[in-house]
C-alpha positions in Angstrom: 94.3 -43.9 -57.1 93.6 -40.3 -58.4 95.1 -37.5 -57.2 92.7 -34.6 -56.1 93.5 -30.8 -58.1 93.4 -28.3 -55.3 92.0 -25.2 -57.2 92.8 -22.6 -54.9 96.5 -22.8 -55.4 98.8 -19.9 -55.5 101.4 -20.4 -58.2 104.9 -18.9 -57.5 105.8 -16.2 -59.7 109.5 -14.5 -60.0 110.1 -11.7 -62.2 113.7 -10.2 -62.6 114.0 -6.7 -63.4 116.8 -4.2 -63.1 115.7 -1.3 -60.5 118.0 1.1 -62.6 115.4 0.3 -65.5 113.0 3.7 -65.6 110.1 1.6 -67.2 109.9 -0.7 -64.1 109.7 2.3 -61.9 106.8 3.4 -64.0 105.4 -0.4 -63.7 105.4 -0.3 -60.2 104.0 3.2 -59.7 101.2 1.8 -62.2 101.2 -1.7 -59.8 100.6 0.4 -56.7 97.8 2.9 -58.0 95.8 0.5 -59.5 95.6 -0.8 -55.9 93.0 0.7 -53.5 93.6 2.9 -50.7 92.9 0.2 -48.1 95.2 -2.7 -50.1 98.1 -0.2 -50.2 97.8 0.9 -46.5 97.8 -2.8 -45.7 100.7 -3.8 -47.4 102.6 -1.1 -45.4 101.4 -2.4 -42.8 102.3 -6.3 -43.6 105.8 -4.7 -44.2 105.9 -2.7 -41.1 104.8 -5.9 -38.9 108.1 -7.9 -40.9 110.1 -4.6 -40.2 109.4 -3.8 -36.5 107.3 -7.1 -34.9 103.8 -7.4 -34.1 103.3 -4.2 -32.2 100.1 -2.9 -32.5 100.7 0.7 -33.4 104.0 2.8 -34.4 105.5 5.0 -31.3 104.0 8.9 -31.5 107.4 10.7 -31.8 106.9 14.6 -30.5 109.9 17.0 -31.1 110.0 20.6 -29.2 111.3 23.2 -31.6 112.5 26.3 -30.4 111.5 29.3 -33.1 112.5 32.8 -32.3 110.0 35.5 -31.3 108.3 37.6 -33.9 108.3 40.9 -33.5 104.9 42.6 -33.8 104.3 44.9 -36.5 102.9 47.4 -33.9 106.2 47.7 -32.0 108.7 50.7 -32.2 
């Protein structure tokens, strides 16, 4: 019997690196912009769904901020 090569196979791949390592900083900047606009926002999405569930959207977050009055040049 003859076993059948699934070609669509995605192969496991590990790298080690140190983080401290300034050149694999530089690696994964280079990673990330040779990446389009859409694939990066949907990685940080795929991350966000791990991070905070299957919610749909994030939570708007509004913050009041109290600034104090400017005086008008016109004013004596």
């Amino acid at each position: 019997m003859k076993k059948k090569k699934i070609k669509n196979m995605i192969q496991k791949v590990v790298n080690i690196i140190n983080l401290k390592d300034p050149s694999a900083k530089k690696r994964d900047l280079s990673y990330w912009l040779s990446k389009t606009p859409e694939e990066r926002v949907s990685a940080v999405e795929f991350l966000r769904r791990q991070y905070y569930g299957s919610s749909v959207r994030l939570q708007r977050v509004a913050r009041v901020v109290k600034r104090a009055e400017a005086r008008t040049q016109n004013s004596s």
